[in-house]
C-alpha positions in Angstrom: -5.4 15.3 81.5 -7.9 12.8 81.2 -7.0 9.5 79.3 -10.1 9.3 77.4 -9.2 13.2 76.0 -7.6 13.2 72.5 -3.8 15.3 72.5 -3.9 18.7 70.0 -2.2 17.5 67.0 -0.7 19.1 64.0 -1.4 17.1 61.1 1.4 16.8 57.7 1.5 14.7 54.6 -2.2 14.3 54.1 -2.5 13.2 58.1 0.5 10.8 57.6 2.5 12.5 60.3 1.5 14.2 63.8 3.7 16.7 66.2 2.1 16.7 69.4 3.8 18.4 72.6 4.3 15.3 74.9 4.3 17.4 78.1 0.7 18.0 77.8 -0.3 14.7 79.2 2.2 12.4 82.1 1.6 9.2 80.3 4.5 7.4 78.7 2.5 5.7 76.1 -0.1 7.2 73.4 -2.6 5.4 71.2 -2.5 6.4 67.4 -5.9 5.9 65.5 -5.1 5.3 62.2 -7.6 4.8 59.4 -7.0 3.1 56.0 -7.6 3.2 52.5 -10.4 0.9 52.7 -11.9 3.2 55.8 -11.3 0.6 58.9 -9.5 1.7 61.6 -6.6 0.5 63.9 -5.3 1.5 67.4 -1.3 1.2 67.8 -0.2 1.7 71.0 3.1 3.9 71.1 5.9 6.3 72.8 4.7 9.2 73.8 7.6 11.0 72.0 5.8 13.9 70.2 5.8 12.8 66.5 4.5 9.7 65.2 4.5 8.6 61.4 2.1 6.0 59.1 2.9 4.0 56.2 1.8 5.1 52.8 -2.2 4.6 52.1 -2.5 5.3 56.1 -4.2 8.5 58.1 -4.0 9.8 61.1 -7.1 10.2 63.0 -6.5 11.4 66.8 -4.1 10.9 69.4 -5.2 9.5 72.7 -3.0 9.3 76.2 -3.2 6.2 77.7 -3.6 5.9 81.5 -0.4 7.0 83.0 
């Protein structure tokens, strides 16, 4: 899978948790763009372990695969 190519997500809590099959892609690490409340957005860079969760007043955007 290409890097650059966002993971299929499923979306819960109003985007504040994502389920994503971590076989799709071979890299160990994901990046999670998350926008805010006041509409900026953030990259967090973590474990590819299918399910990632943001704080309260936080959205999930897309899911990225970093370079394996």
């Amino acid at each position: 899978m290409d890097p650059a190519q966002d993971l299929p997500i499923r979306l819960r809590d109003d985007g504040r948790t994502a389920t994503w099959n971590p076989a799709v892609t071979r890299a160990t690490h994901v990046l999670l763009h998350v926008e805010r409340e006041d509409g900026t957005t953030e990259e967090r860079r973590t474990i590819n372990s299918g399910r990632a969760r943001v704080r309260h007043g936080e959205r999930i955007v897309r899911i990225t695969p970093t370079a394996p």
